[in-house]
C-alpha positions as CSV (number, residue, x, y, z in Angstrom):
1,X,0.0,0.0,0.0
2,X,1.1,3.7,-0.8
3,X,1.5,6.4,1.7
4,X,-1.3,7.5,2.8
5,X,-0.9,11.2,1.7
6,X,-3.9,12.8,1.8
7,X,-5.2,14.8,-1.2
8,X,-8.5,16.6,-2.2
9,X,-10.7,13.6,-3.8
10,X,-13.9,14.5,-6.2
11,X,-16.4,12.4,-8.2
12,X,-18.4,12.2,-11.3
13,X,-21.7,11.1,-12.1
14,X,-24.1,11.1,-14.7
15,X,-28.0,11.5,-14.5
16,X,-29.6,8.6,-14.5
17,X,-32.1,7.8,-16.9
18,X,-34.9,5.3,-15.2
19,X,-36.0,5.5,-11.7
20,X,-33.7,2.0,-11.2
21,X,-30.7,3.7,-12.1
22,X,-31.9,6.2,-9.6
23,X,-32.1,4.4,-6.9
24,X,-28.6,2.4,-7.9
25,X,-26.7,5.7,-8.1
26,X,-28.5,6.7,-5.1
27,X,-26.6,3.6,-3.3
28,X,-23.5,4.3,-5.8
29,X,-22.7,7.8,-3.8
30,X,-23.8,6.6,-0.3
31,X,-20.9,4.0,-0.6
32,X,-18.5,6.5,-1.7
33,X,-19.2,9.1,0.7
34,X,-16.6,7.8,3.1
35,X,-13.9,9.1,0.5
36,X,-15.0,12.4,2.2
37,X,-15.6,14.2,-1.4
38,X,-14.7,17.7,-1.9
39,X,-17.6,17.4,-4.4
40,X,-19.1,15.3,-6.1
41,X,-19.9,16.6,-10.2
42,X,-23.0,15.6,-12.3
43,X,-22.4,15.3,-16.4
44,X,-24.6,17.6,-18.7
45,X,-25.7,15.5,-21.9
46,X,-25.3,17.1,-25.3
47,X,-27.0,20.5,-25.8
48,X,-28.6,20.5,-22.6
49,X,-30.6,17.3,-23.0
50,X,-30.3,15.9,-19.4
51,X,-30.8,19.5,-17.8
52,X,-33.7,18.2,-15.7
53,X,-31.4,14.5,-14.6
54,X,-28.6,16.9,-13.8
55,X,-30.2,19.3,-11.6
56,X,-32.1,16.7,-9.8
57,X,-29.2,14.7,-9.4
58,X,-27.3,17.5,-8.2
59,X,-30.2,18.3,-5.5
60,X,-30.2,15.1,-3.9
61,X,-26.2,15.1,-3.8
62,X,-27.1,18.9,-2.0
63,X,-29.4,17.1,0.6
64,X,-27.5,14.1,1.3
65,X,-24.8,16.5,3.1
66,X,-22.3,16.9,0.0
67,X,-21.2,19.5,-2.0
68,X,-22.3,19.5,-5.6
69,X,-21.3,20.8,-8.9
70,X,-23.4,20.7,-11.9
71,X,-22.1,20.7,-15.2
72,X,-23.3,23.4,-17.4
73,X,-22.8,23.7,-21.2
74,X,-23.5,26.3,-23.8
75,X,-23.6,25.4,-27.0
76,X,-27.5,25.7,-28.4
77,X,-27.9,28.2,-25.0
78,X,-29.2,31.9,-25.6
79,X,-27.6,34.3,-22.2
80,X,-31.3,35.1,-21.5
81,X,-31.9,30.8,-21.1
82,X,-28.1,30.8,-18.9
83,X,-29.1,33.8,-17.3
84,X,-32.0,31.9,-16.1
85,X,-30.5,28.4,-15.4
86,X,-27.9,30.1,-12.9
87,X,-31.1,31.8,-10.9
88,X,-32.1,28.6,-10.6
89,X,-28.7,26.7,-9.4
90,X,-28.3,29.4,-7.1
91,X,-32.0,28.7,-5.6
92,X,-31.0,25.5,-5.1
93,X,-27.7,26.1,-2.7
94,X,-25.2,25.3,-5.7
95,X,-22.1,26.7,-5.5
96,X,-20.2,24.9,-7.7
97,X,-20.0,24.7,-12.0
98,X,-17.9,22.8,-14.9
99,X,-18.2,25.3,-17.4
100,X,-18.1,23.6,-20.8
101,X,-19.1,24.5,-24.3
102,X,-20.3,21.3,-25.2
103,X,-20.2,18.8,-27.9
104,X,-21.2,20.7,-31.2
105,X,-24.4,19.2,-33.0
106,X,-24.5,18.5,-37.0
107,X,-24.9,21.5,-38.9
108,X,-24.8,23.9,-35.9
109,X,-24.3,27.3,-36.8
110,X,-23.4,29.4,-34.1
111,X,-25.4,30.7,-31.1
112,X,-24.9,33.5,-28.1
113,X,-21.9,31.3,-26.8
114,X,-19.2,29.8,-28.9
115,X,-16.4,28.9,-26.9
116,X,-16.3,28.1,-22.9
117,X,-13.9,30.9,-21.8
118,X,-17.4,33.4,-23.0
119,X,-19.8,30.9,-20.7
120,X,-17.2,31.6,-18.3
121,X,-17.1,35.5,-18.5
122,X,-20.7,35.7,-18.7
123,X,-21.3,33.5,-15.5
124,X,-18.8,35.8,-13.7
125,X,-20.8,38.9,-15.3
126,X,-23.9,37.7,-14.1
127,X,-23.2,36.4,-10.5
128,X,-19.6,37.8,-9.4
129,X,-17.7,35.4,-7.0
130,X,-21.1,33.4,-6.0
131,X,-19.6,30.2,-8.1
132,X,-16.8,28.1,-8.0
133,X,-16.2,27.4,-11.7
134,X,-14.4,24.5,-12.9
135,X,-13.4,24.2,-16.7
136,X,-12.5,21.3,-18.8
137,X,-8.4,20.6,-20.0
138,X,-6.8,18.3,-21.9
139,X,-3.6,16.9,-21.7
140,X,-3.5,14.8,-24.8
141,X,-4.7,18.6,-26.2
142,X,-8.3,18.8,-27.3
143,X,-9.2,16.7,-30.3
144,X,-10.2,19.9,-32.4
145,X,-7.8,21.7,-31.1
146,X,-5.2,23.2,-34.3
147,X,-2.0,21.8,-32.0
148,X,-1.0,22.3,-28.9
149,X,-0.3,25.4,-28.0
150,X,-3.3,26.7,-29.7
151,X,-4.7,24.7,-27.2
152,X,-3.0,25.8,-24.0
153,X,-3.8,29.6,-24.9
154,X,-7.5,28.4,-25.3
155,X,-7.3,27.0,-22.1
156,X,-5.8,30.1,-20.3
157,X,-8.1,32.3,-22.0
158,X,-10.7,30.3,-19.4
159,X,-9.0,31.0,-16.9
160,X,-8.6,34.3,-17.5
161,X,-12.2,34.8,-18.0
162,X,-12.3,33.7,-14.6
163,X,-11.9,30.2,-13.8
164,X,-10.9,28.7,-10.2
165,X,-9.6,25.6,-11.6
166,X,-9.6,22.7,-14.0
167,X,-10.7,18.8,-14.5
168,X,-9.3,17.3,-16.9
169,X,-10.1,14.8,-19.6
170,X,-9.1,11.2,-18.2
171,X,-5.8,9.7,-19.4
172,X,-3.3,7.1,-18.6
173,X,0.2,8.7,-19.7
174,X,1.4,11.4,-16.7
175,X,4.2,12.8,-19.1
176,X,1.0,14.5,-21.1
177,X,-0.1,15.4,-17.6
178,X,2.9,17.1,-16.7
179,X,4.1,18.5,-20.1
180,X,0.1,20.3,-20.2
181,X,0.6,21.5,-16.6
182,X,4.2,23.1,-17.3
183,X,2.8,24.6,-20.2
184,X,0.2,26.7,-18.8
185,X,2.2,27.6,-16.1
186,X,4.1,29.2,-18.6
187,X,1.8,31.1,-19.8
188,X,1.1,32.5,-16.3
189,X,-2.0,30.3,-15.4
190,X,-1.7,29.2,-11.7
191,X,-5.3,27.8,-11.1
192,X,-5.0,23.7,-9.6
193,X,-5.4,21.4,-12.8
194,X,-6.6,18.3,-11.3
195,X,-6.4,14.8,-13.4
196,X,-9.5,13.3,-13.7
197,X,-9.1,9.2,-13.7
198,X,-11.1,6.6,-15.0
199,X,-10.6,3.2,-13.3
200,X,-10.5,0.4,-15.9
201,X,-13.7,-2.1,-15.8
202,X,-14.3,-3.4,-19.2
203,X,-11.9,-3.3,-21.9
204,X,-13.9,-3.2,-24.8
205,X,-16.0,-0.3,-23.6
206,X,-12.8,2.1,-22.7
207,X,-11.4,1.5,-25.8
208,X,-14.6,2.1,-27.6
209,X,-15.5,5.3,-25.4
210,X,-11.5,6.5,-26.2
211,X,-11.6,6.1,-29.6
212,X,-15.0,8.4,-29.7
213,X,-14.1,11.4,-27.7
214,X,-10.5,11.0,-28.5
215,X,-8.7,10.2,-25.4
216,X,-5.4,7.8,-26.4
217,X,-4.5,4.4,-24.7
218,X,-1.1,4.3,-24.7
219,X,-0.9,1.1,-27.7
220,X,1.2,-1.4,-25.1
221,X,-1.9,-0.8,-22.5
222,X,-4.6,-1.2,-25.3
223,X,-2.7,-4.2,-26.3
224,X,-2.5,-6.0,-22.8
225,X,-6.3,-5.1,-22.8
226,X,-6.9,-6.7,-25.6
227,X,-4.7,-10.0,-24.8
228,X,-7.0,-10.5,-21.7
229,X,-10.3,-10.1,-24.1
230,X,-13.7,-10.5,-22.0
231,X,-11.8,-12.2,-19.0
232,X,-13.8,-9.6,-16.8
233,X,-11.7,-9.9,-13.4
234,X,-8.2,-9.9,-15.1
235,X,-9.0,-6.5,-17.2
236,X,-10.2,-4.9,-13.7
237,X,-7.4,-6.6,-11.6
238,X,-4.5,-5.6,-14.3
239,X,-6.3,-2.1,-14.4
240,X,-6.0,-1.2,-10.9
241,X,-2.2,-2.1,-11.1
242,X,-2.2,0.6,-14.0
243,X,-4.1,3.1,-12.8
244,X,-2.7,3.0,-9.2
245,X,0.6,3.4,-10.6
246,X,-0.3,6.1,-12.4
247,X,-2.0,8.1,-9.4
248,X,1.5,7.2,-7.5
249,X,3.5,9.2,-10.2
250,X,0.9,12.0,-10.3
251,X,1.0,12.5,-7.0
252,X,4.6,12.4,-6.5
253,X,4.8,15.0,-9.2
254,X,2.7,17.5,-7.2
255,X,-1.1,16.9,-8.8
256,X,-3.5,18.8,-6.4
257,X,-5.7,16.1,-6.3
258,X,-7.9,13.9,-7.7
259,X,-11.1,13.2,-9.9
260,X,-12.8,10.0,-10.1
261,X,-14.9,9.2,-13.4
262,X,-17.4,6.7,-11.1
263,X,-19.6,5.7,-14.3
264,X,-22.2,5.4,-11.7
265,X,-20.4,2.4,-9.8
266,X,-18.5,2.0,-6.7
267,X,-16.2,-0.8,-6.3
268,X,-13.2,0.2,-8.5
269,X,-13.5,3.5,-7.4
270,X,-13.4,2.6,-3.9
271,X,-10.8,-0.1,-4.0
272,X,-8.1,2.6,-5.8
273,X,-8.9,5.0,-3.2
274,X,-8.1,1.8,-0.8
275,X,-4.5,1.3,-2.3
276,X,-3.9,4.9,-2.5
277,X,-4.0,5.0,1.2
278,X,-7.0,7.4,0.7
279,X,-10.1,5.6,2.0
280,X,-11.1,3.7,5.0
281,X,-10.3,0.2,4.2
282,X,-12.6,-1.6,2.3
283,X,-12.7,-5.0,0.8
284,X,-11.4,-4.9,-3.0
285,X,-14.6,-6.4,-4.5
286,X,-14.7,-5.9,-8.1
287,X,-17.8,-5.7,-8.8
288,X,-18.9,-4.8,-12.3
């Protein structure tokens, strides 16, 4: 087992769709609570389309005791429909936001908002230091992103609109961790950028997921993935050596802490946390 060096631990959920996946996510959180979340952060779907999941979601996170963050994206958003989905979040208690722009729809042609750094500046313009905003980075750079650095100067241009901090897109190589962080330092950004980390339960689904939204598996990982094929407990045994050893490197190299892609499940989640040193112990069930 690691050192048990404590750092800031967060979670992600989506909205569930049926009230059976309510009630499972509803069990998901309760037995991650003990992690002691900063926060936990509920997913937005594309153009808005689970804005009713997501805020209800977030609610429940709000009265189980927890801190809550609720994505919001912009693309397809007018200000006056923003303006009005912040009055809301702020009725509820929310003090927390991931600021995204959102997937872009076929054939969309523009709108009020086209990049995140103007959601950002307008949330700032319209409700001062009320919000802690979080915003999206990537350090395998943004898959529409022209190269780069065209992408680290997009990304400070968030902050600069007034971020606090950053999530990041998950990944499994720290070097592209570290080479994004160093930078955006140098370009004077000096808001946390914590990695977000997806624990590995089902090969073919990560590698599917990865190749859509453009997140790389390094090719000797996606080969041992595919070399244990649907052998369910050797996929989520080898994947907690991986991504245990990669938490162990990022924190060593200074990462501010940590953000747990749940996909609505507990076990591997938990049982990380458990060989991180940052959990109670718990039995390392590996449940699917």
């Amino acid at each position: 087992m690691s050192s048990p060096s404590r750092i800031p631990v967060s979670l992600e959920f989506f909205p569930p769709k049926t009230a059976q996946a309510a009630d499972t996510l509803a069990l998901t959180r309760q037995a991650l609570y003990p992690l002691q979340p900063a926060f936990c952060s509920v997913t937005y779907g594309a153009g808005g389309t689970t804005q009713a999941g997501t805020f209800a979601t977030v609610a429940d996170i709000l009265t189980e005791g927890c801190e809550a963050a609720a994505h919001f994206t912009c693309i397809n958003a007018t200000r006056a429909s923003v303006h009005a989905q912040l009055q809301q979040l702020r009725t509820m208690g929310v003090r927390r936001l991931v600021a995204l722009r959102g997937d872009l729809p076929e054939g969309y042609q523009g709108g009020d908002f086209r990049y995140a750094a103007e959601l950002v500046a307008f949330i700032r313009e319209q409700t001062g230091s009320h919000f802690r905003i979080e915003v999206a980075a990537y350090p395998e750079v943004h898959p529409q992103a022209t190269s780069a650095r065209d992408d680290a100067q997009a990304f400070a241009a968030k902050v600069d609109a007034g971020a606090d901090g950053a999530l990041t897109q998950y990944f499994y190589n720290a070097d592209g961790y570290f080479r994004f962080v160093d930078e955006v330092r140098a370009l004077g950004v000096d808001v946390p950028v914590v990695p977000g980390i997806l624990p590995i339960g089902n090969a073919a689904q990560l590698i599917r997921f990865s190749d859509a939204c453009g997140a790389d598996i390094p090719r000797w990982l996606r080969l041992r993935l595919l070399g244990l094929g649907d052998d369910l407990a050797a996929v989520q045994a080898f994947g907690l050596d991986v991504v245990t050893a990669l938490c162990e490197r990022l924190r060593a190299g200074g990462a501010p802490g940590f953000h747990f892609y749940t996909m609505n499940h507990s076990a591997l989640t938990l049982a990380l946390c458990e060989r991180l040193g940052l959990s109670p112990a718990v039995p390392q069930v590996l449940a699917a």
